[in-house]
Each structure stands twice: as C-alpha cells, then as structure tokens.
C-alpha positions in Angstrom: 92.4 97.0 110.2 94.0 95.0 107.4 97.4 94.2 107.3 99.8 92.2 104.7 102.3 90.0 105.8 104.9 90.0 102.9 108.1 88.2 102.7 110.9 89.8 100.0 108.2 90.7 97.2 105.8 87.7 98.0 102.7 88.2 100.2 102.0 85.7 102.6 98.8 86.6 104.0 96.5 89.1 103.9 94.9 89.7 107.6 91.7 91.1 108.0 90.9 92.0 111.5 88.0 91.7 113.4 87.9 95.5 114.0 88.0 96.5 110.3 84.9 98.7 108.8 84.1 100.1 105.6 81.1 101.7 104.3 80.5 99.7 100.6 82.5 97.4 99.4 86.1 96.6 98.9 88.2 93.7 97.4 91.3 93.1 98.8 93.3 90.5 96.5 94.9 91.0 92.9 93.4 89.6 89.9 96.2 86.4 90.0 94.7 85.3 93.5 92.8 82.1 92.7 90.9 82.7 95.9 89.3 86.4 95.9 88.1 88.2 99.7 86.1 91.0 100.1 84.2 93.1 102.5 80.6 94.5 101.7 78.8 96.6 104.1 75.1 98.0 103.0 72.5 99.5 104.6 69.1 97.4 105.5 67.1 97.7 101.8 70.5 97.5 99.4 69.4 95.2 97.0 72.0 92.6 94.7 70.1 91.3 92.4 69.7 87.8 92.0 72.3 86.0 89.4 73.8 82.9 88.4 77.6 82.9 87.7 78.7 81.8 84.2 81.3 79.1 83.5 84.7 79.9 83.5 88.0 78.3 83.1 91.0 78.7 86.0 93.9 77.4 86.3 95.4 77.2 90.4 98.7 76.6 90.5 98.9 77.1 94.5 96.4 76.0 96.7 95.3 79.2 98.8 93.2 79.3 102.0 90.9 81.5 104.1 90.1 81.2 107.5 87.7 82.4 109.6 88.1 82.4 113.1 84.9 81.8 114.6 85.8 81.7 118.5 89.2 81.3 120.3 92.6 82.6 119.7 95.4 80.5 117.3 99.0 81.9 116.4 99.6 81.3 112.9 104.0 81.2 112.0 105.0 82.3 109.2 107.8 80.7 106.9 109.2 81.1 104.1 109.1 79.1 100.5 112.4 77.4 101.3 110.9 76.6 105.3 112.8 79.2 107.3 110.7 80.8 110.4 109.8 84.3 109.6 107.5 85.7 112.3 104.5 85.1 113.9 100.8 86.8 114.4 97.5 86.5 117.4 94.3 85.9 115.7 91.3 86.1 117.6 87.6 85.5 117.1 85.9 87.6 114.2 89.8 87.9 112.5 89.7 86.5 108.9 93.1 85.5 107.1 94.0 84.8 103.5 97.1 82.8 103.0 98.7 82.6 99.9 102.2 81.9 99.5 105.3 80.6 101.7 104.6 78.3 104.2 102.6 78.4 107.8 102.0 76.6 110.7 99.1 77.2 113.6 98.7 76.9 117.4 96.0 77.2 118.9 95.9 79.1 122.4 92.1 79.0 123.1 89.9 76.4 122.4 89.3 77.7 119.0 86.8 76.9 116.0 88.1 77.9 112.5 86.0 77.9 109.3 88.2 77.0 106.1 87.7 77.6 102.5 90.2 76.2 100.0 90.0 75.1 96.1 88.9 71.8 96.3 88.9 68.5 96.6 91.8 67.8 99.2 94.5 65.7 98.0 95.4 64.4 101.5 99.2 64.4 101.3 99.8 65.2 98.4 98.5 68.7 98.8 101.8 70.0 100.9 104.7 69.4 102.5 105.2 68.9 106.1 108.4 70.7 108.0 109.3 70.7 111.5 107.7 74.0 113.4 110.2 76.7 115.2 110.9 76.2 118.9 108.7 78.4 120.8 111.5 80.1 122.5 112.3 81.6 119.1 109.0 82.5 118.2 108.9 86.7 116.9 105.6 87.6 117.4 103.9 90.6 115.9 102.0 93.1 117.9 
C-alpha cells in the first residue's frame, strides 16, 4: 500500500508500506523531488545493464529524507510549515517513508533501527529548526 500524507496542496510524505507489491517497476515522486523512490520487482534472470551516471547539475532547496525501517515500530507526527500538529502515522519494520515538506517529529515505540538517506553533508544545526512536539494526549493517529 502507498499512501500520501498531504497538508492543503503540499505533500508531506509519501508512505510506502511494507505490504506494497508491484510486478516491474514504478516511481513514486515528481520530477521537482530532489530525492527520487522507486520500487522494482523482476524476475530471477532480468538483466540492468551495467552503467555509470553522467554528471549533472541540481539545485536542493529543501533537504528531503527517506527512511527505512529496518526493525521496530516509531510514530512519526506530522506538522505543518508554520509548526502546528497535524496528525500522526505507525511505521513498522519493512515500511519505507519519504518526507518532503512541513515539519515531523518521531517516537520510537519498539526498539527500532532506521536506515536514513538524505542530500548530504549534514549541517548539524543549521540544517532545521527545532519546535516543541504535541502532548501525547493530543496525538491523532492514523489507522
């Protein structure tokens, strides 16, 4: 399953779930996504040929991540650009999440591992702006 968490005309996230399947391939994010995700599935023998990827110029304006969860279970809250709560998802092993606008915050309710890939390098602080994180009383999760 894949589902896009969108606030007014802005995606958030794009939530690929463990439990998605697709023969071939698919790509899930618009050509003004510096970060691109996709799904291949091919039989044993498919062949892509080997290749070397040419130089080309991008410009990132917004640092966008992926995350793979590799074991556990984390809640991820969504907010908006100006910091207000929106809602809040369950991710659980296998799940794979694209976030690319607003802000977010995460909890982890398992011991959980999570793989990250971001545009690099990491500007420490510089790279975002910390916000206090909605009581968990008022948390809306989404089933």
């Amino acid at each position: 399953m894949i589902e896009r968490i969108k606030h007014l005309d802005k995606e958030l996230a794009l939530v690929i779930y463990n439990s998605f399947y697709k023969e071939g391939i698919e790509f899930f994010t618009p050509d003004d996504y510096s970060q691109q995700i996709g799904y291949m599935n091919r039989p044993k023998g498919y062949i892509i040929p080997p290749h070397v990827h040419k130089p080309v110029h991008r410009e990132v304006h917004y640092t966008k991540e992926v995350l793979y969860i590799k074991s556990g279970q984390v809640r991820v809250d969504f907010y908006s650009e100006k910091q207000e709560y929106l809602e809040s998802i369950i991710l659980n092993r296998g799940d794979v999440i694209l976030l690319a606008y607003g802000g977010h915050g995460f909890e982890m309710l398992k011991p959980t591992e999570i793989i990250e890939v971001k545009q690099g390098p990491y500007a420490g602080e510089n790279d975002k702006i910390r916000f206090k994180s909605i009581d968990s009383n008022k948390l809306k999760i989404k089933k």
